[in-house]
N, C-alpha and C positions, 0 to 999 in steps of 0.2 A: 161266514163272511159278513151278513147283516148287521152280527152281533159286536164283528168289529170296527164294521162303521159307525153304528148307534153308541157305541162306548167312546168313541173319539169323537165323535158331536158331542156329548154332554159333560167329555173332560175339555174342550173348547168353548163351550159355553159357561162351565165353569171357574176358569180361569180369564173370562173376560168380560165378568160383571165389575159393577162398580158401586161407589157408595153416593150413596145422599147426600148432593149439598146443606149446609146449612141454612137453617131456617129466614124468615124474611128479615130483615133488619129493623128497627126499633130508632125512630126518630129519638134525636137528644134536644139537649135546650139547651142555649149556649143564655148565656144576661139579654136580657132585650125585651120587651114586650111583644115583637112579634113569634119571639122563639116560644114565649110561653103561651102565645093563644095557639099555636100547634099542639104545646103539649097539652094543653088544657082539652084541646080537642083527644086529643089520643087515649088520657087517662080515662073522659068521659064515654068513650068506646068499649072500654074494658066492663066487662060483669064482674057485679061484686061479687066476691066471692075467689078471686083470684088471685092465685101466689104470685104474689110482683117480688123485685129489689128496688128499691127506691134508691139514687145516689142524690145526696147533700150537696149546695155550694161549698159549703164548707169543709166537704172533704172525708164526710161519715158516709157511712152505707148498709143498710140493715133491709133482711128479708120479714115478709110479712104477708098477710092476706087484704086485701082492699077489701075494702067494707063501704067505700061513700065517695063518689067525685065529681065537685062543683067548677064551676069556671074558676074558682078561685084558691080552693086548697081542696088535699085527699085526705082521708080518713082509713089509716090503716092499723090494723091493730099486728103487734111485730109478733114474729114467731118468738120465741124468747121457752126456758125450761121453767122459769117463774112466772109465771100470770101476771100481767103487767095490762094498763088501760091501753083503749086506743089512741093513738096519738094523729094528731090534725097537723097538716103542714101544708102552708103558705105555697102556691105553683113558684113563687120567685124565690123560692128557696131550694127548686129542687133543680139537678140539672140531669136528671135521665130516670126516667122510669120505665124497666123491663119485663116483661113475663119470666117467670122463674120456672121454669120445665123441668129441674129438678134434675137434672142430669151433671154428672160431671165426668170430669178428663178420666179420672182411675175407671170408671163405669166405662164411660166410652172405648178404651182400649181394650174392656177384659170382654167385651163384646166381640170387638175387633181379632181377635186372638180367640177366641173360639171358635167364630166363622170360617177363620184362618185354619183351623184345626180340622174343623167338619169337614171344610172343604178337601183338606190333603187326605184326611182316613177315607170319601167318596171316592176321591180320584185310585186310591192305593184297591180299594176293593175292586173298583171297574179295569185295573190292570189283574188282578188276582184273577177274577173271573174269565178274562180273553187270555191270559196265560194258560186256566186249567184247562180252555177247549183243545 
């Protein structure tokens, strides 16, 4: 009788976990000089050494590692499969700089769907097991 309490406590408690929200959000910069002494502040937060995406006014967007950041422009040198310099950009020319965590949607799902999986083959054995007693 125990064993089939403690098997429906942990098929209940496994069915009613939840997931992670998403992480903090990431000030943008819209034209203005006050939007850019935010970012200015924000990028000079970051340690170099960190995979940002840097977005363009103009509309470009490229990942890279920061390597340097002044009140007044970043220093990042871009991921790229050819070796390329580091490139220096203006704060008034950037309008969002993000931390790159390196994750994406197809990762995120096949996560999702495993857990998904763990969890039903857990739940199926803990019925297998109060079925054989």
């Amino acid at each position: 009788m125990v064993r089939k309490i403690v098997a429906a406590v942990v098929c209940a408690a496994l069915a009613t976990t939840g997931c992670a929200s998403a992480g903090p959000r990431i000030p943008q910069a819209a034209p203005g000089a006050r939007d850019t002494a935010v970012l200015a502040d924000y990028v000079q937060r970051l340690s170099a050494g960190s995979k940002v995406r840097v977005e363009q006014t103009d509309g470009t967007s490229f990942r890279g590692t920061l390597m340097k950041a002044t009140p007044q422009s970043i220093l990042v040198q871009k991921t790229t499969r050819v070796p390329e310099a580091p490139v220096e950009i203006p704060l008034d020319r950037l309008t969002r700089v993000t931390l790159d965590n390196g994750s994406s949607p197809g990762r995120t799902v096949a996560i999702g769907v495993g857990a998904g999986v763990a969890a039903t083959f857990g739940v199926l054995l803990l019925l297998a097991a109060l079925i054989s007693d």
